[in-house]
N, C-alpha and C positions, 0 to 999 in steps of 0.2 A: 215092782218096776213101774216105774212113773211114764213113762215112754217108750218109743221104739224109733230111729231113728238110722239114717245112714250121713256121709260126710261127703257131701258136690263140691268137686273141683272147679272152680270158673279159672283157674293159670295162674301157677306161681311164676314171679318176675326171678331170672337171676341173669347178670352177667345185662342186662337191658332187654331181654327176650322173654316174651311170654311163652310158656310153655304149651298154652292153649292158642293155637292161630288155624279156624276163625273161633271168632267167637259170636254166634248167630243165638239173637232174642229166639227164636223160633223155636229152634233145636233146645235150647235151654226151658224155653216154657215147657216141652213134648218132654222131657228128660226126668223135671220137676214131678209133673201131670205120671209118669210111670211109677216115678217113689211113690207115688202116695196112694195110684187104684192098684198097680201090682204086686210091688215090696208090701205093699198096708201100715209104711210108717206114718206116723205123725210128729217127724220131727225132723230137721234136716241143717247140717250144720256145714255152711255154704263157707267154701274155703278159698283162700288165694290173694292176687299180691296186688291187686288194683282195685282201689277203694271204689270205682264206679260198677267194677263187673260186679261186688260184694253186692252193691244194692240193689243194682238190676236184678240180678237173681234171687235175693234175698225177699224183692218185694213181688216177683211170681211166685214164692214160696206160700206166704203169706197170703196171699190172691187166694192160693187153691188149702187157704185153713190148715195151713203146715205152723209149727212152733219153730222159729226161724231162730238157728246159733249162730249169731254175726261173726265171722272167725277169720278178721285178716291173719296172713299167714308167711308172714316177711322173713326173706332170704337174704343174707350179706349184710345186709344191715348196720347201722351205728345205732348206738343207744338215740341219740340225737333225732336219727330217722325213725327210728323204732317209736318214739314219743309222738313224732309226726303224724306218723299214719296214725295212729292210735288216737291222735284225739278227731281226725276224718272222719275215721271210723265210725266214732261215739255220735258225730253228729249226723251221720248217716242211718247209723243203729234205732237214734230217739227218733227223726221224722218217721220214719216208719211204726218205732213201737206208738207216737203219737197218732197213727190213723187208727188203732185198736189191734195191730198184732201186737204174739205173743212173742218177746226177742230176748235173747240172753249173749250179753256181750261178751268173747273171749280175747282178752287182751294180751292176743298171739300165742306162739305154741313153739314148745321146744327153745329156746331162745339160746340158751346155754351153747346147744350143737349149730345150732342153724345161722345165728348172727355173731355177731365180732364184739370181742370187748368179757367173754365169759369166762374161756375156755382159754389156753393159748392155741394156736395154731390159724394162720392166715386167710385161709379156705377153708369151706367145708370136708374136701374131701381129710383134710389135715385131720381136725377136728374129729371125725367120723372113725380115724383111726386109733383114737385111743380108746376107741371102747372093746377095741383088741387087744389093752395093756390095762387089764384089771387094775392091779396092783396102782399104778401110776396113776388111775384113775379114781380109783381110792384115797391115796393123798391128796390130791384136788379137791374131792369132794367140798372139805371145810371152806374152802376160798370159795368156788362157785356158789354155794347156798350164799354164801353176805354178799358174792354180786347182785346174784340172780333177787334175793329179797330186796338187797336197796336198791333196785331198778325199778319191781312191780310195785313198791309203795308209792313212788313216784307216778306208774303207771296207770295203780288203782284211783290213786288222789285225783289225776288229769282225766280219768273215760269218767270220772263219778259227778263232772263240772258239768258235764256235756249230756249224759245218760240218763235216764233215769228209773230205768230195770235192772235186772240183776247179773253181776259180771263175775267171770271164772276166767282161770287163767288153764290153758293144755300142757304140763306140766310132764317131765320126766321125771322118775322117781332119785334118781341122783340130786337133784337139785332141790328137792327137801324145802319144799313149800311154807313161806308162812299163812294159812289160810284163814285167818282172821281176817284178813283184811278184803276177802272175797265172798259173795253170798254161796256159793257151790265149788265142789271141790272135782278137779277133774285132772286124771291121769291119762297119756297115752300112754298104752302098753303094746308090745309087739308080740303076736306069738309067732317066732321065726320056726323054722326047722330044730333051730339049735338049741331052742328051748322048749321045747314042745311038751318032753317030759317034766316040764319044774315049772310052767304057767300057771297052771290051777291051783298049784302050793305057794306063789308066789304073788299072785291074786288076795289071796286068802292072808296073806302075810302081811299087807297094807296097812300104815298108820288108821286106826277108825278115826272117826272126825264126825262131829252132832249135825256138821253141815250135810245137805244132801249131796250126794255123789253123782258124778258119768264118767264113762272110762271111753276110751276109741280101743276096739279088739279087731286089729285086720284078721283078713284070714289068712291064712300059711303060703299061700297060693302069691295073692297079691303082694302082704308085706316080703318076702322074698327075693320077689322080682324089681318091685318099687326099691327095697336096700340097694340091691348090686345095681341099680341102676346110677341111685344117692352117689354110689361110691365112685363108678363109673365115669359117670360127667355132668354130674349135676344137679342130677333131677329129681326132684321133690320123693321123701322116702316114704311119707303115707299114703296108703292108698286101704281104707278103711270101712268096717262097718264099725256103728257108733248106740252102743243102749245106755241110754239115760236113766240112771235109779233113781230114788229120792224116797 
C-alpha cells in the first residue's frame, strides 16, 4: 500500500442545488485538519460538483501535507458539460500542483450511471434501475464501454492540455476501462449488503493492469444508506473510505 486515504465531499450539484449548503472555509479546514491527525491518512480525495469548492478544499488539503485527488464529481451532465468542467478542473488541479503539492487528477467518476448520453434512461434514478436487470444490463455492456472509452480519450486528451500530473478516471467495472490512456488505474467498488459474501472474490477477480491501482471501499453501513438515498431522490450514492495501492 502506497497510501491511506478517505473521500471529502465539498456538494454534489443536481437538479441546481448543492447538496452541501453551507459550505463554511472553517469547517472545511477543521474537517481536513481531523483526516490527517485522527484518521492518520495522507491522502484525500476531495469530491463534488463545483470546480471552486474542489480547490478551496483541495488547497487546505495540501496546506496541511495531504496528497490531494482533484475529483469533480458531475451529476446529469452532457458529455458537452462533462468536458467543461473537466478542463476547469485541470486548471485548477495544475495551479495548485504548481505551488509543490502532490495532485492526481480524476476525470470524473461513474459517468455511465451518473450523466446522460451512456446508458439509456433520462434520470438517474432510471438509470440506477437497471442494475436490477442483470441480464439487460449485460447486453449493454458492449455499447457503454465504446461510449464510455470514446468520451475519456477525449477527456484524457483535454485535462492532459491543462495538467501536468498524473490523471485516473473512478471507474465502474461495467464499463470496462481503456487504461492506457490513464497513469493509474481506479475502480469504485460498493460492498453493499447484497454482496457482502462475493466482495473479496470479486476484488480479487479484477483485470491486473502494470499501472498502479486505487479502488473507493465504502463501508456497508454508509454505501447502503448513500444507495437508497441515490434511488430515493437524488443524492450522490458514495459515501466512501478510499486506500490507494501502487
Amino acid at each position: 500500500m502506497r497510501g491511506k486515504g478517505i473521500s471529502y465531499d465539498t456538494g454534489f450539484i443536481s437538479k441546481g442545488r448543492n447538496a452541501r449548503e453551507p459550505f463554511d472555509p472553517e469547517v472545511v479546514e477543521r474537517e481536513l485538519r481531523i483526516i490527517r491527525d485522527d484518521l492518520h491518512c495522507n491522502a484525500v480525495r476531495v469530491m463534488g460538483g463545483d470546480p471552486e469548492r474542489l480547490e478551496s478544499a483541495a488547497t487546505y488539503a495540501a496546506d496541511l501535507g495531504l496528497e490531494v485527488w482533484f475529483s469533480p464529481y458531475p451529476l446529469e451532465l452532457t458529455t458537452d458539460e462533462l468536458l467543461s468542467l473537466f478542463a476547469d478542473c485541470a486548471e485548477r488541479a495544475e495551479r495548485l500542483r504548481r505551488r509543490g503539492a502532490e495532485v492526481v487528477l480524476v476525470t470524473g467518476a461513474e459517468l455511465s450511471l451518473m450523466n446522460n448520453g451512456f446508458l439509456p434512461g433520462d434520470t438517474l434514478d432510471e438509470r440506477l434501475e437497471l442494475l436490477n436487470e442483470p441480464q439487460r444490463l449485460r447486453e449493454l455492456i458492449p455499447e457503454v464501454t465504446a461510449r464510455v472509452n470514446e468520451f475519456l480519450a477525449k477527456a484524457a486528451a483535454l485535462v492532459r492540455e491543462r495538467f501536468g500530473g498524473k490523471i485516473t478516471y473512478a471507474a465502474i467495472p461495467l464499463e470496462r476501462v481503456d487504461w492506457t490512456r490513464f497513469d493509474l488505474v481506479s475502480v469504485d467498488l460498493y460492498r453493499s449488503i447484497e454482496v457482502a459474501d462475493r466482495f473479496t472474490e470479486g476484488v480479487r477477480a479484477l483485470p491486473g493492469s502494470p499501472r498502479p491501482r486505487s479502488g473507493c471501499w465504502p463501508s456497508t453501513t454508509a454505501a447502503d444508506r448513500d444507495r437508497d438515498r441515490a434511488r430515493a431522490g437524488g443524492e450522490h450514492p458514495c459515501s466512501s473510505r478510499v486506500t490507494i495501492n501502487g
